[in-house]
C-alpha positions in Angstrom: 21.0 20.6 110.8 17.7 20.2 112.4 15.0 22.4 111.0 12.1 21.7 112.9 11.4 21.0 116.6 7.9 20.8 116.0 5.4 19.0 118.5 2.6 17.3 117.6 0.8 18.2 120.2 -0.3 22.4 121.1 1.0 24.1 123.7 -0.8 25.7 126.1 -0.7 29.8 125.8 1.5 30.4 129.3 2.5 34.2 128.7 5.5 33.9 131.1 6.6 30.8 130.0 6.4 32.2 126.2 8.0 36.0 127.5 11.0 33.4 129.0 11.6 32.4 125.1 12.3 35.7 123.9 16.0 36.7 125.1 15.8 40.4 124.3 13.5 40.9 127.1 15.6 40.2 129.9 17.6 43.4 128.9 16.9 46.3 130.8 16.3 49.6 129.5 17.3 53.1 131.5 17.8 50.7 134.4 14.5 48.9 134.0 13.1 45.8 132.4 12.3 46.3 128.6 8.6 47.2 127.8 8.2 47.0 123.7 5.1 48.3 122.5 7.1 48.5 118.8 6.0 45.2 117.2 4.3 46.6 114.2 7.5 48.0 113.1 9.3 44.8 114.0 8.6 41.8 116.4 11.2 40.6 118.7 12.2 37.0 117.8 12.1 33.7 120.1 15.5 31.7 120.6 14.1 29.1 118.4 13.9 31.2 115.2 17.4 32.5 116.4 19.0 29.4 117.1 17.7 28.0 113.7 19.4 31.2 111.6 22.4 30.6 113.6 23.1 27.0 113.1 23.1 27.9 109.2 25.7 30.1 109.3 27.3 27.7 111.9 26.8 24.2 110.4 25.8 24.0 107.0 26.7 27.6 105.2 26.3 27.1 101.5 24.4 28.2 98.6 21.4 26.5 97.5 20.4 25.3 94.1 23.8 25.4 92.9 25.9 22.8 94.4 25.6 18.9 94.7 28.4 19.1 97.2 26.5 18.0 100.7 26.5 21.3 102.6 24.8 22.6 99.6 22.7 19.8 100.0 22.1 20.5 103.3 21.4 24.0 102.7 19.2 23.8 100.1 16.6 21.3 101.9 16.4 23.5 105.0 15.0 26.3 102.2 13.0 24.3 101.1 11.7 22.9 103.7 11.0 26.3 105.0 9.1 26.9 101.3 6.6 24.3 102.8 6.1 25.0 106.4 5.3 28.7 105.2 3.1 27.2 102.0 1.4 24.8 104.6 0.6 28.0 106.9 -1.1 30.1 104.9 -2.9 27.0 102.6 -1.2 27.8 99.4 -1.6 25.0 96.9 2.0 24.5 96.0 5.3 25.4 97.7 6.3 27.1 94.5 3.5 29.8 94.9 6.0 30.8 97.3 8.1 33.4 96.0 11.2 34.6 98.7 12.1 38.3 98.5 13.8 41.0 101.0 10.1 41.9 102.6 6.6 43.0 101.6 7.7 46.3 100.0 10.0 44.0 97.7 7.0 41.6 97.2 5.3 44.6 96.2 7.1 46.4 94.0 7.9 43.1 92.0 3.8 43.1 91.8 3.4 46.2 90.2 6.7 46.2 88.0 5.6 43.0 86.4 1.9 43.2 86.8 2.8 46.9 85.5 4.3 45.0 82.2 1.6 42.2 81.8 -1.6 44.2 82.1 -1.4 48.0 82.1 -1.6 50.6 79.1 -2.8 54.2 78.8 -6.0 54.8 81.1 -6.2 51.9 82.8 -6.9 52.4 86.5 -5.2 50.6 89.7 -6.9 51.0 92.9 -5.8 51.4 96.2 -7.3 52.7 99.4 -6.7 56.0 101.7 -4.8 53.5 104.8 -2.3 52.3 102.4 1.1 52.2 103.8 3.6 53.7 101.3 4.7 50.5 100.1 1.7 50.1 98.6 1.2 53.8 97.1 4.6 54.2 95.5 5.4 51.2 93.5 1.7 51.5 91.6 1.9 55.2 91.1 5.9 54.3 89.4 4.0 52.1 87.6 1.1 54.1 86.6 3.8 56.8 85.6 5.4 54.4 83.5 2.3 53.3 81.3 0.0 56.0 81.7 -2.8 54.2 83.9 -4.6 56.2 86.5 -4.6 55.6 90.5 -7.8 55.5 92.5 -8.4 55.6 95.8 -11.2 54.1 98.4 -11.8 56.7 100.8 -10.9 55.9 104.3 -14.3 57.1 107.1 -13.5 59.0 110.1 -13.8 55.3 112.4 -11.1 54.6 110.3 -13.0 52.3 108.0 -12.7 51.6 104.8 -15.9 53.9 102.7 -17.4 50.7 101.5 -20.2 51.4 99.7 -17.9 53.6 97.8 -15.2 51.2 96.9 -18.1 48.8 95.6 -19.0 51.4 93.4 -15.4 52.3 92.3 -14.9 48.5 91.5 -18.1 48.2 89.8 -17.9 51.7 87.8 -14.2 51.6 86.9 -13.8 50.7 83.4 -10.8 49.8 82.9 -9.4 48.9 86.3 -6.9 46.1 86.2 -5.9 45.8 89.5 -7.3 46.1 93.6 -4.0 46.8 96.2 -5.5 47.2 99.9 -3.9 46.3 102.9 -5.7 43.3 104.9 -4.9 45.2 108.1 -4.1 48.6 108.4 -0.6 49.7 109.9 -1.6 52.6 111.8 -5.0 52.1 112.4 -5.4 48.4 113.3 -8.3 48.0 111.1 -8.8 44.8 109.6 -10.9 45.4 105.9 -13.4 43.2 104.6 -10.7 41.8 102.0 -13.2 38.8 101.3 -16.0 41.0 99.9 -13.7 43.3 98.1 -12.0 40.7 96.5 -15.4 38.8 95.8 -16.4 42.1 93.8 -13.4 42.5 92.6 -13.3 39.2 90.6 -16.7 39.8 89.1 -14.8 42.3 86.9 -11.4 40.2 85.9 -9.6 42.5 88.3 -6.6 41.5 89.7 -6.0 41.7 93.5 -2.9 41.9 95.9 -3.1 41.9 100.2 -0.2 44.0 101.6 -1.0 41.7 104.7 2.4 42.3 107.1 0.5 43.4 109.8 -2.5 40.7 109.5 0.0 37.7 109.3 0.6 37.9 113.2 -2.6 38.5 113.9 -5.1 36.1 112.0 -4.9 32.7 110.4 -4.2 33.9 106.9 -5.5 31.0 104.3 -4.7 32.6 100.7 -7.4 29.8 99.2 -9.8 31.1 101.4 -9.8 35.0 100.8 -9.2 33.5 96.6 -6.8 36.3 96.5 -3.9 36.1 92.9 -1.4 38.1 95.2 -0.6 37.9 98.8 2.8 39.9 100.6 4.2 39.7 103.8 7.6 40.2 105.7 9.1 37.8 108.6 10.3 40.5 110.5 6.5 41.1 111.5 5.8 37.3 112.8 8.6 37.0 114.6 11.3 36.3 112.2 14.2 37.8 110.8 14.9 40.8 109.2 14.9 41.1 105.5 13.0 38.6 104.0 9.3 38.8 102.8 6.9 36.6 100.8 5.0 37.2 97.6 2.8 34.6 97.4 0.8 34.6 94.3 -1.3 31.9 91.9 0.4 29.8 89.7 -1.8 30.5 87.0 -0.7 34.5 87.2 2.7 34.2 88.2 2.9 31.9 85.2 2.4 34.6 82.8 3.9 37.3 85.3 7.2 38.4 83.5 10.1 38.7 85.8 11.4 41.9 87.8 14.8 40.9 88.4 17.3 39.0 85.8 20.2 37.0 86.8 21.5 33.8 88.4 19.1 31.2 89.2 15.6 32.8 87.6 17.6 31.7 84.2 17.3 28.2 82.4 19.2 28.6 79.0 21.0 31.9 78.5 22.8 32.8 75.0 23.3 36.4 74.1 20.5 36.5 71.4 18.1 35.0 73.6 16.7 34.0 77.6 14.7 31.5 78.8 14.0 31.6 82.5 13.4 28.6 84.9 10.6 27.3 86.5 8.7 29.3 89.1 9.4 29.8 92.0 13.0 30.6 90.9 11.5 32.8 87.7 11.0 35.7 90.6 14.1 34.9 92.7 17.3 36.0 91.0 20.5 35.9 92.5 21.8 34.4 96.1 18.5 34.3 98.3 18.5 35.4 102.2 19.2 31.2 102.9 19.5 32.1 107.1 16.6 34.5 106.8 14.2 32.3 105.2 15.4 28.8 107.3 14.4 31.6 110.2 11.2 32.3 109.5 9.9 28.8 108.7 10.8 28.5 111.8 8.9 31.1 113.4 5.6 29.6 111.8 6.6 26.3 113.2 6.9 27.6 116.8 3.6 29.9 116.1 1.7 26.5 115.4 3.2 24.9 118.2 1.1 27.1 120.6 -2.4 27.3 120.8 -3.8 29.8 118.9 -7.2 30.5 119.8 -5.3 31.0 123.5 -3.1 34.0 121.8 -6.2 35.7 120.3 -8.0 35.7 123.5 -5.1 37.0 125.1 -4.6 39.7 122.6 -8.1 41.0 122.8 -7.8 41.3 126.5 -5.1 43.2 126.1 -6.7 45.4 123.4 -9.8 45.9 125.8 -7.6 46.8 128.8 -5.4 49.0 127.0 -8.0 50.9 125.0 -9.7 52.0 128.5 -6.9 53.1 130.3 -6.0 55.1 127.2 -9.7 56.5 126.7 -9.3 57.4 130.9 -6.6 59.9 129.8 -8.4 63.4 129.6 -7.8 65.1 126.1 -6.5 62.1 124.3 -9.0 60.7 121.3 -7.9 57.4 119.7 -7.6 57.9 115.5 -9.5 54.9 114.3 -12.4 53.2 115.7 -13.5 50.4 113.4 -15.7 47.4 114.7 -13.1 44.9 113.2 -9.5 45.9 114.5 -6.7 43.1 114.5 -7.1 41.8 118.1 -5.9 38.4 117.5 -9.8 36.3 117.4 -9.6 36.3 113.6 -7.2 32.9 114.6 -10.7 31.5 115.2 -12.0 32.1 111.7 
């Protein structure tokens, strides 16, 4: 099975020619061509990332890590493979930073649940922001629940900003706050937070910090060395790739003394009934039979996101963020909700 077409060389950003990759679009809708607007709930994906999931299922369907027959041979180097296409695109320092789940709610939730265990006791604070989506507000209020810590929240301006002269203080002030959850780009708002400052602060005081980034991953060159986050979550089905899977990508040196969420097959090294000792990261975090189409998909989809140029895509974004924002503003009576400066519009690919 072939899990890379990758060129060498970029391809120029020619919006029909990329449109012509994505089959869904030639259907028509109420009679008319489709128009999908929709892609912060889900991106449509390009035949390549469909073809890839496909040819799994069609050549080499087997389960990986727990064969030496060849399919699951086969199998399990197209995973893994797919670990280090996705490691190499977002600059982690080892494929097994990598951890595979269902999708950033799942990366999230295994966060808090362990991060929950390792660090937080009776008025200990966790702190969040007022744009969160609930993915990130439920798991740490379970988890503050559970222990007894407190959650805190960055107020969120009328531009639709994040207060932050206020959450420098809260950081600063807290006590005993153990860990900083923001999203890098806001859902519903499209505003993209100063992560880089908030985490700079944020380390001053030992606290641990987590990016819900699903909706900056499509939009922005995400390097996870260079914002020196611990914790980083993001689903495919954002960057057009399948459906249920996500990636929690975190440092070794934390996810190393993060306990597990989830116990059985393959996060184990030496089970007896008296006692467990789990394997090796990243399988510590990935029990059970992983989503092997949905994560050869996805490395996919970075591979044919690097094939383009994407400098080209952020221009073409903004454009279209410009254009769209005045006709909208032409409309009499309608007010946009959230007028940051910084807004994902595709340049932060420059940075």
């Amino acid at each position: 099975m072939s899990v890379s077409t990758t060129s060498a060389v970029k391809k120029s950003y020619d919006v029909e020619e990329i449109r012509a990759q994505f089959p869904i679009l030639k259907e028509l809708v109420h009679g008319k061509p489709l128009v999908y607007f929709d892609n912060a709930a889900t991106s449509q994906k390009p035949r390549r990332v469909i073809k890839a999931e496909s040819a799994y299922y069609a050549t080499i369907n087997a389960n990986v890590h727990r064969g030496v027959h060849t399919l699951s041979t086969l199998a399990t180097e197209a995973q893994e493979a797919a670990r280090e296409a996705i490691r190499k695109h977002i600059n982690a320092q080892h494929a097994h930073e990598v951890i595979f789940t269902s999708g950033t709610t799942a990366s999230i939730n295994l966060a808090a649940q362990s991060l929950g265990q390792l660090l937080l006791k009776k008025g200990d604070e966790v702190l969040i922001s007022g744009m969160e989506h609930h993915a990130n507000i439920v798991p740490w209020q379970l988890v503050c629940e559970r222990y007894g810590a407190v959650l805190k929240v960055i107020p969120v301006t009328d531009s639709g900003e994040l207060d932050l002269q206020l959450a420098n203080e809260l950081i600063s002030q807290l006590a005993s706050c153990r860990i900083l959850a923001i999203s890098h780009v806001s859902n519903t708002l499209g505003t993209t937070n100063p992560v880089k400052e908030l985490i700079a602060e944020a380390k001053k005081r030992g606290i641990i910090t987590l990016l819900d980034g699903a909706q900056a991953m499509p939009h922005m060159r995400v390097d996870v060395q260079d914002l020196d986050c611990e914790l980083y979550a993001f689903s495919a089905h954002k960057c057009y790739g399948p459906t249920g899977i996500g990636v929690l990508y975190g440092r070794e040196e934390l996810l190393e003394r993060m306990p597990p969420w989830q116990g059985g097959g393959e996060m184990i090294d030496v089970v007896t009934f008296e006692k467990t000792t789990y394997a090796k990261l990243p399988f510590k975090f990935e029990a059970g039979t992983p989503h092997i189409a949905g994560i050869i998909g996805l490395g996919e989809a970075f591979r044919w996101m690097n094939d383009y140029d994407l400098d080209a895509m952020a221009v073409h974004e903004h454009v279209l963020l410009e254009h769209a924002t005045k006709e909208l503003l032409a409309i009499d009576g309608l007010r946009i909700i959230g007028t940051a400066n910084e807004k994902s519009r595709g340049d932060q690919f420059r940075h």
